[in-house]
Backbone as CSV, one residue per row, in Angstrom:
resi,resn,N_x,N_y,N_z,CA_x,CA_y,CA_z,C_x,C_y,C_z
1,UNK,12.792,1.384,-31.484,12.424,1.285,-30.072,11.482,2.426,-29.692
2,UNK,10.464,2.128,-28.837,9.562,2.939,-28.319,9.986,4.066,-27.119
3,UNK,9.571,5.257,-27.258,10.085,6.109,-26.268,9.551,5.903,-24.678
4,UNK,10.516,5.613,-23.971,9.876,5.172,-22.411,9.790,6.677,-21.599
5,UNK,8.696,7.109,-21.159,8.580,8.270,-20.152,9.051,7.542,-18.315
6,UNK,9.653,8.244,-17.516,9.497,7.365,-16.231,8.635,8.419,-15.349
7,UNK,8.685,9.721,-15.798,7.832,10.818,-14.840,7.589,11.463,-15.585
8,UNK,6.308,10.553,-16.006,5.374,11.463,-16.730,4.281,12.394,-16.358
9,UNK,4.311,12.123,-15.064,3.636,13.806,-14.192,4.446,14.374,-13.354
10,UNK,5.799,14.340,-13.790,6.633,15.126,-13.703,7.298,14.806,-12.192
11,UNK,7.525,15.642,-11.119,8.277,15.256,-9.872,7.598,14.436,-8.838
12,UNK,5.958,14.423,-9.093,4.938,14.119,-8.459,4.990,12.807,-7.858
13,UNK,4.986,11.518,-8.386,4.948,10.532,-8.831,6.864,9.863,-7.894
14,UNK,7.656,10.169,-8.465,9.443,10.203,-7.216,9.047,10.121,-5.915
15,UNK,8.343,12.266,-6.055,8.330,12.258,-4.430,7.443,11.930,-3.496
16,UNK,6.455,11.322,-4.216,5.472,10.122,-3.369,6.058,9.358,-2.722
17,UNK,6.481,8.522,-3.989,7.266,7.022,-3.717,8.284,7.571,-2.881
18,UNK,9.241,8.160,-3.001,10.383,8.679,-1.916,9.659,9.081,-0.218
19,UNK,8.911,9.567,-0.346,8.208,9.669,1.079,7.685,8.411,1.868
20,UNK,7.106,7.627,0.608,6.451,6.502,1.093,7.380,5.996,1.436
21,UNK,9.017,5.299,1.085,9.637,4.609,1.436,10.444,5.170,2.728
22,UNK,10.221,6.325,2.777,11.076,6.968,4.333,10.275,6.621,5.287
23,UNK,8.580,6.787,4.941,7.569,6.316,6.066,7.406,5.147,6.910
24,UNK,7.892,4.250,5.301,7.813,2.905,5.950,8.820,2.315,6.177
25,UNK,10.157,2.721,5.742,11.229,2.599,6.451,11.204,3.052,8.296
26,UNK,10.794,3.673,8.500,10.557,4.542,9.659,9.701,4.213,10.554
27,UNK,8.848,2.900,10.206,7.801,2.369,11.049,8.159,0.753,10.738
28,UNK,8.987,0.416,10.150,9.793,-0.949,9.931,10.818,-0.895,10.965
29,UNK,11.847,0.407,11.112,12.835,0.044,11.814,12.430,0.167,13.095
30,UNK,11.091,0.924,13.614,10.337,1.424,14.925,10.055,-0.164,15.548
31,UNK,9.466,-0.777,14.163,8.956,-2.373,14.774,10.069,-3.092,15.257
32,UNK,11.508,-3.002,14.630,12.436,-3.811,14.936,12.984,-3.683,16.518
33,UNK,12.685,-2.363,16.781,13.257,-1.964,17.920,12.697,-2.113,19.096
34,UNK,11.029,-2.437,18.794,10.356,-3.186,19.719,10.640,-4.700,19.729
35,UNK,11.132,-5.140,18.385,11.067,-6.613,18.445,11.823,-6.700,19.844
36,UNK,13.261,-6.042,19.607,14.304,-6.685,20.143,14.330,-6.097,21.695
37,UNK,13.101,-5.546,21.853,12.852,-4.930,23.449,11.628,-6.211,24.025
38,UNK,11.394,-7.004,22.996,10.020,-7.593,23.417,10.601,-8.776,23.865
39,UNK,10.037,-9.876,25.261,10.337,-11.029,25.819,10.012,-12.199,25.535
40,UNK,8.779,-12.057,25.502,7.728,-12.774,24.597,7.595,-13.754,23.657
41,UNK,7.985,-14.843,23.078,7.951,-15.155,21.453,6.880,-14.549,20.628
42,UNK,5.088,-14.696,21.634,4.515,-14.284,20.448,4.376,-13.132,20.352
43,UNK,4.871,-12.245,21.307,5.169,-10.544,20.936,6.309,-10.143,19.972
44,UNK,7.382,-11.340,19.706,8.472,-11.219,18.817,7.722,-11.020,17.668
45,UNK,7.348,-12.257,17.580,6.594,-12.274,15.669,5.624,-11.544,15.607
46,UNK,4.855,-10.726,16.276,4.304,-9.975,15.997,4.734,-8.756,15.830
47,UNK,6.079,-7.875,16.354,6.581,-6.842,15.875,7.493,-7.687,14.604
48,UNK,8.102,-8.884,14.372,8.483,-8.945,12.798,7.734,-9.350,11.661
49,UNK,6.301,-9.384,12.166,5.364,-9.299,11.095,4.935,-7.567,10.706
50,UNK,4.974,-7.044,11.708,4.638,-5.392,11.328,5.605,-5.137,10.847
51,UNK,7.040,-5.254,10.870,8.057,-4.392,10.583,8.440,-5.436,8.558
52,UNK,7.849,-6.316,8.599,7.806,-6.930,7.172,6.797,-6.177,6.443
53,UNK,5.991,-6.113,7.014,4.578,-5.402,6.469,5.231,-3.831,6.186
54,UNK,5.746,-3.072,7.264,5.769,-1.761,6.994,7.096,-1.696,5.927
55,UNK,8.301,-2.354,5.878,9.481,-2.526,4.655,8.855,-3.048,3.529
56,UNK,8.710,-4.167,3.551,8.216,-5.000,2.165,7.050,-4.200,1.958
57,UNK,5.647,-3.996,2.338,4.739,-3.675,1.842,4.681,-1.631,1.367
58,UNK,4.842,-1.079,2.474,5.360,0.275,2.630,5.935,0.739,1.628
59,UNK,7.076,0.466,2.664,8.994,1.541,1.718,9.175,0.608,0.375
60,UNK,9.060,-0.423,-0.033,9.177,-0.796,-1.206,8.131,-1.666,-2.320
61,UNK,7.235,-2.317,-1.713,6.294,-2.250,-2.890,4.996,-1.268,-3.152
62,UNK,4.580,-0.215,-2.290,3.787,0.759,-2.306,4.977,1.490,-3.381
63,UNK,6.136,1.994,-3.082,7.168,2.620,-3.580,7.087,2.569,-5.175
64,UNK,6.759,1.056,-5.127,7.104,0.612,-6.658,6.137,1.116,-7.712
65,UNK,4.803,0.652,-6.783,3.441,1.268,-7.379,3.421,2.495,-7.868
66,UNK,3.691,3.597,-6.752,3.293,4.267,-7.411,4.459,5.291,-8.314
67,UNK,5.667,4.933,-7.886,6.556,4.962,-9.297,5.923,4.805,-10.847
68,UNK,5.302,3.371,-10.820,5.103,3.270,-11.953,3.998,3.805,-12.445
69,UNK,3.284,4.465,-11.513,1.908,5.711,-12.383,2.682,6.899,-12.999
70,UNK,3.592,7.337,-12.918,4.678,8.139,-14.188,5.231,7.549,-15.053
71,UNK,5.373,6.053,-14.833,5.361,5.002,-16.342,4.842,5.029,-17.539
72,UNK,5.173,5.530,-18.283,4.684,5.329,-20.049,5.177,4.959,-20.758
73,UNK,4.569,4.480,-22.258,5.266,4.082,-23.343,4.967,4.703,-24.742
74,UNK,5.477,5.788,-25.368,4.646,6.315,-26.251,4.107,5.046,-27.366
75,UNK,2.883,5.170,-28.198,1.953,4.827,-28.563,1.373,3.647,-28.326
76,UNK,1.246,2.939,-27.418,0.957,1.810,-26.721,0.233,2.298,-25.039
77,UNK,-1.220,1.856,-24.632,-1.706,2.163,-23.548,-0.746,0.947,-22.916
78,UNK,-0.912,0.941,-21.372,-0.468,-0.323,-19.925,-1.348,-0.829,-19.658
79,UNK,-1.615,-1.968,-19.136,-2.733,-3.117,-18.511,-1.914,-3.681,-17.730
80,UNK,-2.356,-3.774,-16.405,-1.698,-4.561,-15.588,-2.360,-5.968,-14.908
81,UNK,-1.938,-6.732,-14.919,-1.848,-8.184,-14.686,-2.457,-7.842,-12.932
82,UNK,-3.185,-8.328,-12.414,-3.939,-7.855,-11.272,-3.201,-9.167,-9.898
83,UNK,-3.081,-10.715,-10.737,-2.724,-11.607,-10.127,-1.187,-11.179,-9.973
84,UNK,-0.547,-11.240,-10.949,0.298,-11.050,-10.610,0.939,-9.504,-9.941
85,UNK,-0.010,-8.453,-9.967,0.792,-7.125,-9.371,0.777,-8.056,-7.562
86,UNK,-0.746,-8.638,-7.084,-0.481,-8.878,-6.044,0.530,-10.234,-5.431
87,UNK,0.942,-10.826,-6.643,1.783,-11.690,-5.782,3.416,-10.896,-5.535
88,UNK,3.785,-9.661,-6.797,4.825,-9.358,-6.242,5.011,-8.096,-5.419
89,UNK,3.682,-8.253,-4.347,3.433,-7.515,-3.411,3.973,-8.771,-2.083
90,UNK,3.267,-9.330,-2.234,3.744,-10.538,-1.282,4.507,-11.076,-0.923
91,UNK,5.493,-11.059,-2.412,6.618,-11.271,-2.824,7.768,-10.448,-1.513
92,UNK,7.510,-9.185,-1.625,7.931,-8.404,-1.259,8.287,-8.812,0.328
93,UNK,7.135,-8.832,1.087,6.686,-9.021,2.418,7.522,-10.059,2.954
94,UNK,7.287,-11.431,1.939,7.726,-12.499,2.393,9.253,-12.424,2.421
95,UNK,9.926,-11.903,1.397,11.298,-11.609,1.403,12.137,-10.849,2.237
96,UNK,11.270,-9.915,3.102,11.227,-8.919,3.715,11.690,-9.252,4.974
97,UNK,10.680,-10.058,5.436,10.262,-11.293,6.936,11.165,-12.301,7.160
98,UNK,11.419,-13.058,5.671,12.733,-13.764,5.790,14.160,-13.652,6.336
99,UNK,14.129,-11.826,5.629,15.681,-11.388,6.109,15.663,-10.602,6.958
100,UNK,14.545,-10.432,7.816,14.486,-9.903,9.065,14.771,-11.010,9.955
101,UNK,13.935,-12.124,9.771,13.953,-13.444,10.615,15.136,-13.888,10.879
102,UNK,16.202,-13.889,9.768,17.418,-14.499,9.944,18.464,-13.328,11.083
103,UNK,17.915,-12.139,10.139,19.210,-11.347,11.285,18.868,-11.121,12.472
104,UNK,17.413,-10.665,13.309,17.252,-10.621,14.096,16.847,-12.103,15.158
105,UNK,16.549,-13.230,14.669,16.302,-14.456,15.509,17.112,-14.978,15.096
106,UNK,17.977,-15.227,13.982,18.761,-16.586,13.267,20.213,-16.464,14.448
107,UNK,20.511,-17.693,14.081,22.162,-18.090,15.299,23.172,-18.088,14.479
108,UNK,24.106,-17.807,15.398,25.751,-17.384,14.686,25.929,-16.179,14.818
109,UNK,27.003,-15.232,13.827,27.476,-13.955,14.115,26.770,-13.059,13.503
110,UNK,26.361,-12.032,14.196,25.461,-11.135,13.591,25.863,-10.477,12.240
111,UNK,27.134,-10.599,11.781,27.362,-9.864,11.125,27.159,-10.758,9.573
112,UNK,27.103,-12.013,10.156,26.961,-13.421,8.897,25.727,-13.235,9.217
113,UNK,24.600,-13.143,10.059,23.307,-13.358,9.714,22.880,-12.029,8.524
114,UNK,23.170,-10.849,8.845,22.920,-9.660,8.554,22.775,-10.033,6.770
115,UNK,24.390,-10.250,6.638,24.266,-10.720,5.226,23.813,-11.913,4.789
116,UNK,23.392,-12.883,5.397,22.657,-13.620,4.687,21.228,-13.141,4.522
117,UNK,20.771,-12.587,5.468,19.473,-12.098,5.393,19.818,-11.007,4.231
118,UNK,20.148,-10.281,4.021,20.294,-9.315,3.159,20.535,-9.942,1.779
119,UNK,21.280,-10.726,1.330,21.263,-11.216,0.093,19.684,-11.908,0.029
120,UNK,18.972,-12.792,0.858,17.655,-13.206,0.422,16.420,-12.397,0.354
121,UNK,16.764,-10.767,1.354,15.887,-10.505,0.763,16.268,-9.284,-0.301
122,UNK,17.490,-9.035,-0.620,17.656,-8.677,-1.820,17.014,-9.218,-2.841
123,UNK,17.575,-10.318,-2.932,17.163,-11.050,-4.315,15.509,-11.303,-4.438
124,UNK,14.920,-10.950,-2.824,13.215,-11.161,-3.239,12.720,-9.906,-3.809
125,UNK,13.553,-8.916,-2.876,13.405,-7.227,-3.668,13.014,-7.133,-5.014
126,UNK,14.465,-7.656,-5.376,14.717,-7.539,-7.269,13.522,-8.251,-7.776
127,UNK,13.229,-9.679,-7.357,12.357,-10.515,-7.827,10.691,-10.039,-7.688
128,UNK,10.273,-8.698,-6.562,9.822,-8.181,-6.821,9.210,-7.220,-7.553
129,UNK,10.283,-6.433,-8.268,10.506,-5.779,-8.742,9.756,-6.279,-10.254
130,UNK,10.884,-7.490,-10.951,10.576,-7.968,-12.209,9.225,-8.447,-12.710
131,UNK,9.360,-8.809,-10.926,7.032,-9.290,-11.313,6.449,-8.397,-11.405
132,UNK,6.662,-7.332,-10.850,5.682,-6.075,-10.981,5.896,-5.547,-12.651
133,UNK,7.158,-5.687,-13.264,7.110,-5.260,-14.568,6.804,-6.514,-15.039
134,UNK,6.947,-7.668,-15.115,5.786,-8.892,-15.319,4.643,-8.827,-16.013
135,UNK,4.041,-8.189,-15.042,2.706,-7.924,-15.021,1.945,-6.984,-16.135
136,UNK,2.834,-6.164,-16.375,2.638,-5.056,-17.469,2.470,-5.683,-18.591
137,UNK,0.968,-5.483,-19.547,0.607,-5.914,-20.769,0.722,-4.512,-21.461
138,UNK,1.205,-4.510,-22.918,1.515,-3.251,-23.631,1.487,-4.163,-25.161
139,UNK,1.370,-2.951,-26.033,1.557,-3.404,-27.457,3.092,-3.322,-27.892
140,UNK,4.080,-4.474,-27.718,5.196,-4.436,-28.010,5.525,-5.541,-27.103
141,UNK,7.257,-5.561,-27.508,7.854,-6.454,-26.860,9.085,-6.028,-26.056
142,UNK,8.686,-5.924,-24.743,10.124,-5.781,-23.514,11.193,-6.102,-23.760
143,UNK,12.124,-6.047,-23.362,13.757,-6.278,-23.195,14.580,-5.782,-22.172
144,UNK,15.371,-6.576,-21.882,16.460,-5.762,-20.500,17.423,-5.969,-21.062
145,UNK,18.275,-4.669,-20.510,19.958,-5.092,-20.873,20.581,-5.547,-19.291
146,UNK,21.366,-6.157,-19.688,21.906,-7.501,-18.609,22.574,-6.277,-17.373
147,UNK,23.060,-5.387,-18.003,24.224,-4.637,-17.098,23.373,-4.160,-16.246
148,UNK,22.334,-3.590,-16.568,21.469,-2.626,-15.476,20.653,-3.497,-14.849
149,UNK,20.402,-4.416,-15.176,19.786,-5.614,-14.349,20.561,-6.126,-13.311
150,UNK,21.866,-6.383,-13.561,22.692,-6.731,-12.668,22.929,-6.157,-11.446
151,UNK,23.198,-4.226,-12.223,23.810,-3.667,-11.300,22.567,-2.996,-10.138
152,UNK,20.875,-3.362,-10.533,19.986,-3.109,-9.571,19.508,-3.978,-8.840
153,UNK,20.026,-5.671,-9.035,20.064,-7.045,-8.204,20.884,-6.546,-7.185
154,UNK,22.405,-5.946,-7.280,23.709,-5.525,-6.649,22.833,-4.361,-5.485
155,UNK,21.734,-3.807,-6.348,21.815,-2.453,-5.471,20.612,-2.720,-4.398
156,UNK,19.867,-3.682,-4.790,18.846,-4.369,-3.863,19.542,-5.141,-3.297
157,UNK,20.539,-6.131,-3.040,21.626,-6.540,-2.110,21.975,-5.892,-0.911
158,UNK,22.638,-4.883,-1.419,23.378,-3.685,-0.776,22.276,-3.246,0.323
159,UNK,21.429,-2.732,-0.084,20.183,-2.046,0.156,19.324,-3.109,1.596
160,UNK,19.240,-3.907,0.884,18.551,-4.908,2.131,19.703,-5.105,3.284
161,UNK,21.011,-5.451,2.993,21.966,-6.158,3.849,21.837,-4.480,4.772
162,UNK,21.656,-3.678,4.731,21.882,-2.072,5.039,20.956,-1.744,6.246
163,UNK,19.717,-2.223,5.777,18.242,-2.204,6.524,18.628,-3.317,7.568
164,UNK,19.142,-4.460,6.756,18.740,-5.230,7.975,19.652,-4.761,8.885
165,UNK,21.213,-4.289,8.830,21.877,-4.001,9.729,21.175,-2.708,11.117
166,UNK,20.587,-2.009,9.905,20.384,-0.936,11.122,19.298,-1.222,11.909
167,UNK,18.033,-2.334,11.690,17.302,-2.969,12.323,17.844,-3.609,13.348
168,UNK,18.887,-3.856,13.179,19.441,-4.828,14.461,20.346,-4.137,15.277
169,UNK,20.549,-2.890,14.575,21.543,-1.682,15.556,21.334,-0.896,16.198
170,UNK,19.891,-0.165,15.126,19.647,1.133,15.756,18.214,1.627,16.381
171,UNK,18.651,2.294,17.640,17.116,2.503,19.030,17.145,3.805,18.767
172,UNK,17.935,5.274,18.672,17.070,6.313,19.166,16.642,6.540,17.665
173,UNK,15.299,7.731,18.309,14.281,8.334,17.243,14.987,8.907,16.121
174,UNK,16.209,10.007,16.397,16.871,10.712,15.258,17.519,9.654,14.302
175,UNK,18.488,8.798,14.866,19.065,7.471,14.253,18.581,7.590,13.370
176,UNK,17.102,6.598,13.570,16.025,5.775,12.963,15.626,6.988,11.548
177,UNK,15.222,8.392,12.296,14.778,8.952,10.967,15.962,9.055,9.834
178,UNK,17.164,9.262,10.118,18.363,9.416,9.278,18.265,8.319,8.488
179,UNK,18.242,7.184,9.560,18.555,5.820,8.370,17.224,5.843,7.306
180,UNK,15.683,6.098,7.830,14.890,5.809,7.072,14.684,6.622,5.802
181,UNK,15.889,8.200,5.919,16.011,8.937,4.786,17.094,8.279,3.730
182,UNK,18.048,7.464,4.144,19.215,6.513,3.665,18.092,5.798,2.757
183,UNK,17.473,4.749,3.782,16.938,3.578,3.047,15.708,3.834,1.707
184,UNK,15.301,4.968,2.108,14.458,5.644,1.161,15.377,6.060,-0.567
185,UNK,16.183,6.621,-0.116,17.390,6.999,-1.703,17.310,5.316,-2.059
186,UNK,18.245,4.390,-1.364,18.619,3.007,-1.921,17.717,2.195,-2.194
187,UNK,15.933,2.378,-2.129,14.586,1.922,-2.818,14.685,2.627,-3.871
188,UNK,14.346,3.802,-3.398,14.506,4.309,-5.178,15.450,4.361,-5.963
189,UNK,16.663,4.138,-5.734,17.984,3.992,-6.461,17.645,2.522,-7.245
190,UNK,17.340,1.864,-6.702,17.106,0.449,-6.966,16.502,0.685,-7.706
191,UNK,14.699,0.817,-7.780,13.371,0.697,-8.774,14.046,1.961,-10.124
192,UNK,14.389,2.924,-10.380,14.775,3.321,-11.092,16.021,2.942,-11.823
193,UNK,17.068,2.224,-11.181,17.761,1.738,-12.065,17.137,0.304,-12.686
194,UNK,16.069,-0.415,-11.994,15.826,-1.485,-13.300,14.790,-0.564,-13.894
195,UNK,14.361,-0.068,-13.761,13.898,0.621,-15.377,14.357,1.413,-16.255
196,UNK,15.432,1.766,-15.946,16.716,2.346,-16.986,17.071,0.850,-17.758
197,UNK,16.862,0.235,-17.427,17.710,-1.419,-17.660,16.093,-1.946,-18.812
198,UNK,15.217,-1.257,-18.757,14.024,-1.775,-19.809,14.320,-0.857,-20.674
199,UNK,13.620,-1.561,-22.010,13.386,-0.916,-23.772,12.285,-1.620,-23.947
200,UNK,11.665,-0.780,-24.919,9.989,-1.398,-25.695,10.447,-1.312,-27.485
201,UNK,10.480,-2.119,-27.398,9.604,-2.710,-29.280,8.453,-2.446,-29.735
202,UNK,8.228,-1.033,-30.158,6.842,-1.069,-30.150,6.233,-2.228,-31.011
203,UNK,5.120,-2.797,-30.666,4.078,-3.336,-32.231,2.793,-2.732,-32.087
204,UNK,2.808,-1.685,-33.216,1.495,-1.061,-33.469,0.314,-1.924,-33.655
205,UNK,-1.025,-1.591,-32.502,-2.199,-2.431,-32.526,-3.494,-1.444,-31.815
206,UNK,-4.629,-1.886,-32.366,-5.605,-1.275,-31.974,-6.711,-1.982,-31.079
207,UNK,-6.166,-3.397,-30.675,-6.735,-4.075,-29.814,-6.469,-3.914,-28.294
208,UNK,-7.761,-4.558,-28.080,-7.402,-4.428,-26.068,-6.557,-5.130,-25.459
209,UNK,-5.961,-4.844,-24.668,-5.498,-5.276,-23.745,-5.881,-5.602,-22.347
210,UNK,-5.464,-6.992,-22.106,-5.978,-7.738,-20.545,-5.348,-6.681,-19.473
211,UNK,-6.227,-6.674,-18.655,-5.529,-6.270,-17.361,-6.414,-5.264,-17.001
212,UNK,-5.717,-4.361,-15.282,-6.452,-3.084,-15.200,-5.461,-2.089,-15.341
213,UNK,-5.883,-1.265,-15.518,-4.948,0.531,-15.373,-4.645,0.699,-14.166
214,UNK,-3.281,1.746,-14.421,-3.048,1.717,-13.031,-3.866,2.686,-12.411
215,UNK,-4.203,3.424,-12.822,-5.743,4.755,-11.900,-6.327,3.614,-11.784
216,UNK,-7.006,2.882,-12.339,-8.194,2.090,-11.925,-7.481,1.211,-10.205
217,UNK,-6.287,0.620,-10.302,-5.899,0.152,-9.124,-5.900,0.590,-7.710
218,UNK,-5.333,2.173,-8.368,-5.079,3.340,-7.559,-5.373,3.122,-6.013
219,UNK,-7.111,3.293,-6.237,-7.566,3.667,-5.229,-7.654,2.529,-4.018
220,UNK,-8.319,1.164,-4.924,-8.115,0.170,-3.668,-6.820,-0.344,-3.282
221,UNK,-5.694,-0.003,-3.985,-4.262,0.006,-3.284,-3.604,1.523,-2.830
222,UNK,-4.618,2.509,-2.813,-4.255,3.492,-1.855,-4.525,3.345,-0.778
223,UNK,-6.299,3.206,-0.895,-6.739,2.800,0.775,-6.251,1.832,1.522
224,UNK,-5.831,0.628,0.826,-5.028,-0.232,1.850,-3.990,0.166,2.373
225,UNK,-3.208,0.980,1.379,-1.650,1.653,1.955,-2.311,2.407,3.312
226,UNK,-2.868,3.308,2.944,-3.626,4.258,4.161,-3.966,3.581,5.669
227,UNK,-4.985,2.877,5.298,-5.126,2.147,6.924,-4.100,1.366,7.139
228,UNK,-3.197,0.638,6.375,-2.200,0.094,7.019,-1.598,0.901,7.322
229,UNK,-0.461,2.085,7.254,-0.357,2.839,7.564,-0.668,3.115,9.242
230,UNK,-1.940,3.556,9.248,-2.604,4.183,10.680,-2.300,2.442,11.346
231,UNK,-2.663,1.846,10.742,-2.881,0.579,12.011,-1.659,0.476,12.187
232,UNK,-0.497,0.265,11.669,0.673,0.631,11.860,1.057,1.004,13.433
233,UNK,0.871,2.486,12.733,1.259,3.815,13.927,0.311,3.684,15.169
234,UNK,-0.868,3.046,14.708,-1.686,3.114,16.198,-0.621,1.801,16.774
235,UNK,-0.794,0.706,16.437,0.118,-0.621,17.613,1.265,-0.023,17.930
236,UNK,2.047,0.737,17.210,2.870,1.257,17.662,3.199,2.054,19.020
237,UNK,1.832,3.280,18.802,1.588,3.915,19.765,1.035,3.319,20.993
238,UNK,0.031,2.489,20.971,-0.446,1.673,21.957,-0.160,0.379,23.089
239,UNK,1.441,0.150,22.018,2.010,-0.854,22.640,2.803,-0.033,23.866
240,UNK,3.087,-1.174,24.668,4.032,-0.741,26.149,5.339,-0.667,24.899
241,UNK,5.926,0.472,25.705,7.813,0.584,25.453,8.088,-0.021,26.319
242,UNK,10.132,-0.315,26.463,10.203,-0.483,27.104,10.776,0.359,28.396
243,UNK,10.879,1.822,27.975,10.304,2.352,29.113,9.298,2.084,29.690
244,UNK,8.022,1.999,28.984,7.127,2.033,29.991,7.238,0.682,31.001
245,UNK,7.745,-0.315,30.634,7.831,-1.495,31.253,8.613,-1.299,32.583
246,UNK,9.762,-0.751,32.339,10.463,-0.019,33.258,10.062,0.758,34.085
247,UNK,9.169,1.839,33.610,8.532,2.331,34.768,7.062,1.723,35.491
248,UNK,6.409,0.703,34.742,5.687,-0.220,35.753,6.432,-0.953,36.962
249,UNK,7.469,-1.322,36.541,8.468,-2.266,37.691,8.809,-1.527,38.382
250,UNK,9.078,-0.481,38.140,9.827,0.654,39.344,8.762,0.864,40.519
251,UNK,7.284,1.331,39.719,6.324,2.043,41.185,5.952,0.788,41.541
252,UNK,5.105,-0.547,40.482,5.632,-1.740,41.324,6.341,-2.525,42.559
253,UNK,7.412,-2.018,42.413,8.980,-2.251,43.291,8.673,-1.277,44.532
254,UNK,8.543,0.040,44.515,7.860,0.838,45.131,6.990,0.591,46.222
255,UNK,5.875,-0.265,45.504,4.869,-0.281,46.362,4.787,-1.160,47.094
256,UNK,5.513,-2.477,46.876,5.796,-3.224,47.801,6.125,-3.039,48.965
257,UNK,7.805,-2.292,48.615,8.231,-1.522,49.604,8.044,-0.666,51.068
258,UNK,6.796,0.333,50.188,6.051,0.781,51.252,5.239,0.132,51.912
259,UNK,4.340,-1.062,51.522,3.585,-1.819,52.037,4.028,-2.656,52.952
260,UNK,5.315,-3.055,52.724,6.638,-3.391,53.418,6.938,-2.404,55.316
261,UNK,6.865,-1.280,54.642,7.022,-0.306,55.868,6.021,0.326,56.744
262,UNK,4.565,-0.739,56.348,3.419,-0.163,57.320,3.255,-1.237,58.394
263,UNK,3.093,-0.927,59.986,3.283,-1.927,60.597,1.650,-2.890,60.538
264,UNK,1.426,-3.890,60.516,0.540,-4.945,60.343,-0.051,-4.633,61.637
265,UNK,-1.778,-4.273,61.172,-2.720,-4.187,62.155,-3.300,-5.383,62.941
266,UNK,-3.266,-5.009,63.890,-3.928,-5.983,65.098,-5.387,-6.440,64.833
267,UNK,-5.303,-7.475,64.349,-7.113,-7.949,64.217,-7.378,-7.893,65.537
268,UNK,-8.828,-7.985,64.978,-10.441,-7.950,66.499,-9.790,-8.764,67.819
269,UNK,-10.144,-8.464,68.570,-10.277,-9.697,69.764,-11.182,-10.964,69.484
270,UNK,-10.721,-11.973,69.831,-11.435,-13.333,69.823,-12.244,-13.007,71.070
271,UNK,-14.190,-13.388,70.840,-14.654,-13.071,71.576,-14.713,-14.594,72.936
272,UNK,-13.953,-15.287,72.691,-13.848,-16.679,74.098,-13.097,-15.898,74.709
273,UNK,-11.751,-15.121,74.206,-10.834,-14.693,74.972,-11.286,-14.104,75.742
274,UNK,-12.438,-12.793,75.592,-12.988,-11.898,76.215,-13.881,-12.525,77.403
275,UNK,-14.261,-13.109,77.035,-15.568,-14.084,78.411,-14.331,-14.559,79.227
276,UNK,-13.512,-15.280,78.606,-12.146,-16.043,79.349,-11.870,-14.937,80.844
277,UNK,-10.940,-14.035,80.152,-11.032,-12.685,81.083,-11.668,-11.854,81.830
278,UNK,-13.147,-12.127,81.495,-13.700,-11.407,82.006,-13.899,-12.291,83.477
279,UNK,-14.627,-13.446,83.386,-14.472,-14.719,84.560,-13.184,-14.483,85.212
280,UNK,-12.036,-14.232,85.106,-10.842,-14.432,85.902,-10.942,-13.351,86.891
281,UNK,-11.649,-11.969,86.138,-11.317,-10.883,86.555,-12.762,-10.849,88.121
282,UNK,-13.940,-12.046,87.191,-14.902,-11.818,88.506,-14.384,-12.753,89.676
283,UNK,-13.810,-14.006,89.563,-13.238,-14.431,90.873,-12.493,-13.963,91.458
284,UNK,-11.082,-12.692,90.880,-10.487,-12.273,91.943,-11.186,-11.290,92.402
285,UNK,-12.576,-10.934,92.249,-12.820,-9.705,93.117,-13.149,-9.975,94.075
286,UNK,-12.909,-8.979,95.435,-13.200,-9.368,96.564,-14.894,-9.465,96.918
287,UNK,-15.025,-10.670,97.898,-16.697,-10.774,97.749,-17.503,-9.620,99.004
């Protein structure tokens, strides 16, 4: 068996991915909390499309990425499968959206939606996960052992049913950062235990391999992380709270009020009236 490195630039490469997934944990659960402040339908799906985007895309398949740039295999270069890295990016999103959709809009008891949403998008997690190692072309042949496969399906379970709960629980700012330091360990708890759960076979070869590198990916899946990211945090920032909604209705309410308490001005005189009067006033004068 071939020697597997997982941080091969050492702490660098963890505490990316660990940041990234607190970030976007942290602007996933921000979206949820507008969802469930928003009236709207199409203001609904639009904070549970950001908050899919910032979990699925963010805290766990950005996570995954760049985990696997400390990925090695001694004597065998990586090529990665380009179609497939991006479908189990999508993968991600869609699984993401699903088990947001169910716990936060789906009917019945929250506590049965929670987990159903959480087992589906567990299992899209994991299924993310496997496509992204999928994708990996190397000189040799892969293998998983069943146990660690299992027990990081179990931990992407856990993990989603967790998120979705506190999406549907939790409003203040400190909360939110605590949980998004939680949900950050149980991404990476996850992506590192299925790759404890891989072995390589090497087969020595001096031919190429399909695919791109992951530096070569790097950059146009950094910059996307990046502005998504900001576009993120800007709708975020730009959208009404619902304080602020609250305090539109209030000076609103307000101003009525006072407008309420000004007495209503006397329009012009009608000028017939005036001729009217004035004639009355010339016959009674004495001649």
């Amino acid at each position: 068996m071939a020697t597997i490195h997982h941080f091969d630039h050492g702490w660098i490469t963890p505490t990316v991915s660990y940041v990234l997934s607190v970030l976007g944990s942290m602007l996933g659960l921000t979206c949820a909390v507008r969802f469930r402040a928003a009236t709207e339908r199409g203001e609904r799906i639009w904070w549970l499309v950001l908050a899919s985007l910032s979990i699925g895309g963010t805290a766990i398949w950005s996570m995954h990425f760049v985990a696997m740039m400390g990925f090695s295999v001694d004597g065998t270069p990586i090529r990665y499968d380009v179609g497939l890295t991006v479908a189990s990016a999508i993968l991600a999103v869609i699984a993401v959206g699903l088990g947001l959709a169910i716990a936060l809009m789906g009917s019945g008891a929250k506590n049965l939606r929670i987990v159903t949403g959480g087992v589906i998008a567990g299992l899209g997690v994991a299924a993310m996960h496997y496509t992204g190692m999928a994708a990996m072309n190397l000189h040799g042949d892969v293998s998983y052992g069943m146990d660690m496969v299992g027990l990081s399906i179990g931990i992407a379970v856990v993990a989603a049913a967790v998120a979705l709960w506190l999406a549907v629980t939790v409003r203040r700012r400190l909360v939110i950062f605590v949980a998004a330091l939680v949900m950050g360990v149980a991404v990476n708890g996850m992506h590192f235990t299925g790759m404890t759960a891989m072995s390589v076979k090497e087969h020595p070869s001096t031919g190429n391999l399909p695919g791109a590198t992951a530096s070569g990916m790097l950059v146009p899946i950094g910059v996307a992380v990046v502005f998504g990211i900001i576009g993120l945090a800007y709708a975020l920032m730009s959208a009404p709270t619902a304080e602020d909604r609250a305090a539109t209705a209030y000076l609103a309410q307000r101003r009525v009020e006072a407008a309420a308490r000004i007495p209503q001005q006397v329009g012009p005189a009608d000028p017939s009236s005036l001729r009217s009067k004035a004639w009355t006033l010339k016959d009674r004068a004495p001649r």
